[in-house]
C-alpha positions in Angstrom: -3.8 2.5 -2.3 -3.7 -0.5 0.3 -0.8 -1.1 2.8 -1.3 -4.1 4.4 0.9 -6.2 6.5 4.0 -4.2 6.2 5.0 -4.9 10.0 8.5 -3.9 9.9 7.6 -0.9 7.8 8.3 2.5 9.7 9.3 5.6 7.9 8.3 6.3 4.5 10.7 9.1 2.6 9.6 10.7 -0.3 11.9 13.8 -1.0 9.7 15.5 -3.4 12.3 17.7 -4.7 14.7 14.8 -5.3 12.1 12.8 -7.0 10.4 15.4 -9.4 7.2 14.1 -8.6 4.0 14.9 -6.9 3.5 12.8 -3.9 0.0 11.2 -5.4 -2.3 14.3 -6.4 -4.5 12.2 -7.7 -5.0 9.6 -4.9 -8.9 8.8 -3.5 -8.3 6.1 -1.2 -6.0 4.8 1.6 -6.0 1.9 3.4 -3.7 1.2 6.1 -4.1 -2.4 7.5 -1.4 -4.0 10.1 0.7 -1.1 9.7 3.4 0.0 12.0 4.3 3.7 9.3 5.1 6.0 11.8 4.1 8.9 9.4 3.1 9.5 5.8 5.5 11.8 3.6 4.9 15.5 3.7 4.7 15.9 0.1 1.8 13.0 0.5 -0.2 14.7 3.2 -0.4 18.0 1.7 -0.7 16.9 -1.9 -3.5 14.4 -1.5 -6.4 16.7 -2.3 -8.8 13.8 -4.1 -8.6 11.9 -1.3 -12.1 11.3 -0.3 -11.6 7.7 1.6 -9.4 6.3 4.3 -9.5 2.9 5.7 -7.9 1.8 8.9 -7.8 -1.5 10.4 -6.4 -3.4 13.3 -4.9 -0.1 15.1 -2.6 1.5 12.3 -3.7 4.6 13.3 -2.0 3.9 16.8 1.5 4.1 15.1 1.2 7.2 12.6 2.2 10.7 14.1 3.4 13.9 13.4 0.8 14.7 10.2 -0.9 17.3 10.7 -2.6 17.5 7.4 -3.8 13.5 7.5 -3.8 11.8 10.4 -2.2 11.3 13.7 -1.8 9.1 16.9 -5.7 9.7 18.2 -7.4 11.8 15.5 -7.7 12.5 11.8 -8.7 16.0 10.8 -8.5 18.7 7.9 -9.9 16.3 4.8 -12.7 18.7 3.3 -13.5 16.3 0.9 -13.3 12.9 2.5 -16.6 10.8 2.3 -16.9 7.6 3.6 -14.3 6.6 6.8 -13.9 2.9 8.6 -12.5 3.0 11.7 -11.7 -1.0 12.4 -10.6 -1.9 16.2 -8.9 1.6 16.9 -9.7 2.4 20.5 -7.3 5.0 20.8 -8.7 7.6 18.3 -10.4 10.3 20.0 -11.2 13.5 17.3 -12.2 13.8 14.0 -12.3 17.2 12.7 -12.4 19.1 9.8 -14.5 16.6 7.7 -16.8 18.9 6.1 -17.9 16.4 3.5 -18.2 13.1 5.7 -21.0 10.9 4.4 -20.9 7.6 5.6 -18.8 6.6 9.0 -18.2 2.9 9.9 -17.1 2.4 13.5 -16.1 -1.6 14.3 -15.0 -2.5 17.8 -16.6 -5.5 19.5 -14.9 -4.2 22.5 -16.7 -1.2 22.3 -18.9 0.2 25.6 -19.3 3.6 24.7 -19.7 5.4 22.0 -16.8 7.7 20.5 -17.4 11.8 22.1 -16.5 13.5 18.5 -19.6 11.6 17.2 -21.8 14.4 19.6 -19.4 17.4 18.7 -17.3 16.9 15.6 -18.7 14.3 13.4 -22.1 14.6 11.3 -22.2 11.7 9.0 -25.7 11.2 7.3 -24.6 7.2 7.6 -23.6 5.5 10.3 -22.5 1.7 10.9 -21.7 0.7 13.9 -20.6 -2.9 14.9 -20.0 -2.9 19.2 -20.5 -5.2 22.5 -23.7 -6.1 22.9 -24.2 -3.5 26.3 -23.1 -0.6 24.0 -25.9 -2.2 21.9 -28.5 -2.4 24.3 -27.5 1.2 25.4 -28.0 3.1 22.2 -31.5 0.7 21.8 -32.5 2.7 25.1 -32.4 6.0 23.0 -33.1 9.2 24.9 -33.0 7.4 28.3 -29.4 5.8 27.5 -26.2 8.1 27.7 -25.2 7.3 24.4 -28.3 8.3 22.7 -27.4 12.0 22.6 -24.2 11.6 20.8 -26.1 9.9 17.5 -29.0 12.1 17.6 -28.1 13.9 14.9 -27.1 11.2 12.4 -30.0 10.4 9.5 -29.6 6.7 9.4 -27.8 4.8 12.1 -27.3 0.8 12.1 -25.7 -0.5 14.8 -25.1 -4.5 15.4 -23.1 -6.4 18.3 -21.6 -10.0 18.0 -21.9 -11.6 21.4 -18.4 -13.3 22.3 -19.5 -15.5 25.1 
């Protein structure tokens, strides 16, 4: 499922009992692009158990709060099945947890000077894609003499590329 552009979009009901219908059980992906949904539906967050990728882009997850389950203002945790995760010019989200399953992680910031803590503690995807400023760059090229080299260690394969603004 894709939301995209739905600017004036804020509060999404769905009264499970009143409808007589799951809240998506069989739902695998989620995008959220340009969104300002404060919060997904209960009966979505704990009901989406195929969901195994989520897609966020241009700071939607800045505006969603108060799901515990799926994702809040600064972190997403407690999807044991979710795979694959791009996290497009978020700055703001500080924790993943509880992805178990996590294969693939795209990170894309250009602003980007450091690389995200949870990536040393929370995080062990066997495939990460970074795109960040050409000093975070530089940086992670250093490896173990850099300060950023610790928090990828772990990660199987790592590509990382910057776009110079100038």
């Amino acid at each position: 499922m894709n939301l995209v552009g739905m600017l004036e979009w804020e509060e999404w009901e769905w009264d499970q009992q009143l409808n007589c219908v799951q809240a998506m059980p069989a739902l695998e992906k989620l995008m959220l692009v340009d969104c300002k949904l404060r919060c997904l539906p209960p009966g979505l967050s704990s009901k989406a158990t195929a969901l195994t990728r989520i897609s966020t882009l241009w700071r939607a997850l800045l505006l969603l709060s108060s799901l515990s389950y799926l994702i809040t203002r600064t972190w997403i945790a407690s999807l044991p099945i979710l795979q694959k995760l791009d996290v497009v010019r978020c700055p703001n989200m500080k924790a993943l947890e509880g992805l178990p399953k996590l294969q693939r992680l795209e990170l894309e910031d250009e602003d980007m000077e450091d690389l995200p803590g949870y990536l040393s503690k929370d995080v062990s995807p066997r495939y990460l894609i970074l795109s960040c400023s050409i000093e975070l760059l530089t940086s992670i090229a250093a490896k173990e003499s850099g300060p950023e080299w610790r928090k990828l260690s772990h990660v199987e394969h790592a590509n990382a590329y910057a776009n110079n603004k100038q």
